[in-house]
N, C-alpha and C positions, 0 to 999 in steps of 0.2 A: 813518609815525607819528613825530611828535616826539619826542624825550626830554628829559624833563624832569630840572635835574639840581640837587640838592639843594646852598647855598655855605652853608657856616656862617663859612669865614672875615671876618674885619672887622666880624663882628654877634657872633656865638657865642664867636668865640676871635681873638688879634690875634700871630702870631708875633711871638718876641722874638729870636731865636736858630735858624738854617738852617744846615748844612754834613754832605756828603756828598763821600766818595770811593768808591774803586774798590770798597773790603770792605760799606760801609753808610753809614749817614747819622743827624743828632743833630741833634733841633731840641725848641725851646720854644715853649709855648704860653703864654699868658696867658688866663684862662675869663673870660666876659662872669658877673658876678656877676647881676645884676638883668635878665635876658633873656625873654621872653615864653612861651617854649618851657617854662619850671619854672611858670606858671600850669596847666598841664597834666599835669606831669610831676613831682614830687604837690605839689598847693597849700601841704598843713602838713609835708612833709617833702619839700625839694625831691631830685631825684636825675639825674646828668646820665645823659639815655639812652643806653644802651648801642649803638643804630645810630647815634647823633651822634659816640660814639667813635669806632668804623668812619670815619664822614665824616670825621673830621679827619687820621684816618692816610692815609685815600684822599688828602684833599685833600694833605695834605704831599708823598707821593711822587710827586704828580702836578709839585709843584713840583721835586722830586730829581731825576726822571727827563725831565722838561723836554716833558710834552704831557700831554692829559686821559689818564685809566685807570681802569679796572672791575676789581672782583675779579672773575678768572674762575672761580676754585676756593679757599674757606676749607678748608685744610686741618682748624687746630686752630684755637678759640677762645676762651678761656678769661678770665672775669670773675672776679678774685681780690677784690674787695672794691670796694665802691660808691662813686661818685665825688661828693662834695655839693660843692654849688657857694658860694664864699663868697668875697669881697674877698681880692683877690693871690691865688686858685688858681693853680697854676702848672701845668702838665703835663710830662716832657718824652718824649722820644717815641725809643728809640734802633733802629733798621733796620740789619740783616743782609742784605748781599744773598746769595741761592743761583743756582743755573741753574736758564736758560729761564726767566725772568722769573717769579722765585719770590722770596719776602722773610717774616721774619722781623720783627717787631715787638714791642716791650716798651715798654708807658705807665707811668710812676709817678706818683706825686702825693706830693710832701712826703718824699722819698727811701722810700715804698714802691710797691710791684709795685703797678698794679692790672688789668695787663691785658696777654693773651701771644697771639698770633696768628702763624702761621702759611699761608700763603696764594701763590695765583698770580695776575700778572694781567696785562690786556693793555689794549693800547692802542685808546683808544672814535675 
């Protein structure tokens, strides 16, 4: 069976800003304002979906850690406040590494929290 795998980079979000060392890693995002994906996700009140977050952290460390990866196991995940999407959204995204390929993540928007994750994961 194929697997299919979901890129929001270059359509959704366009990094600005990439750098990881040995402790974690610091990147930026830049949000596609006017995207297809908010006709759906709600017409009169857009909201950026919360597994498109997911995707973009996946996508990042996939870049950090320099090959495709899957969560194997979300430990914690926690949605602190909603993400709307508008001209210059910025995100930034900053990564803790743990053992056995486990990581920490913290998204803000506009110098607040909106999102804590905790997780394991491995290479697809």
């Amino acid at each position: 069976m194929e697997r299919i795998s979901m890129r929001l980079e270059g359509t959704f979000y366009t990094i600005e800003e990439l750098a990881c060392d040995a402790q974690g890693g610091h990147c930026r995002v830049l949000m596609a304002a006017e995207h297809p994906i908010y006709a759906g996700h709600f017409p009169a009140q857009a909201v950026v979906p919360g597994v498109c977050t997911l995707t973009i952290i996946r996508e990042v460390l996939a870049k950090m850690v320099g090959t495709e990866v899957a969560f194997d196991r979300i430990k914690e995940c926690k949605y602190i406040s909603a993400l709307l999407p508008h001209e210059g959204l910025e995100l930034t995204l900053d990564y803790v590494w743990g053992e056995e390929q486990s990581v920490q993540c913290q998204v803000s928007a506009e110098q607040k929290s909106v999102l804590k994750l905790k997780a394991s994961w491995r290479k697809r």
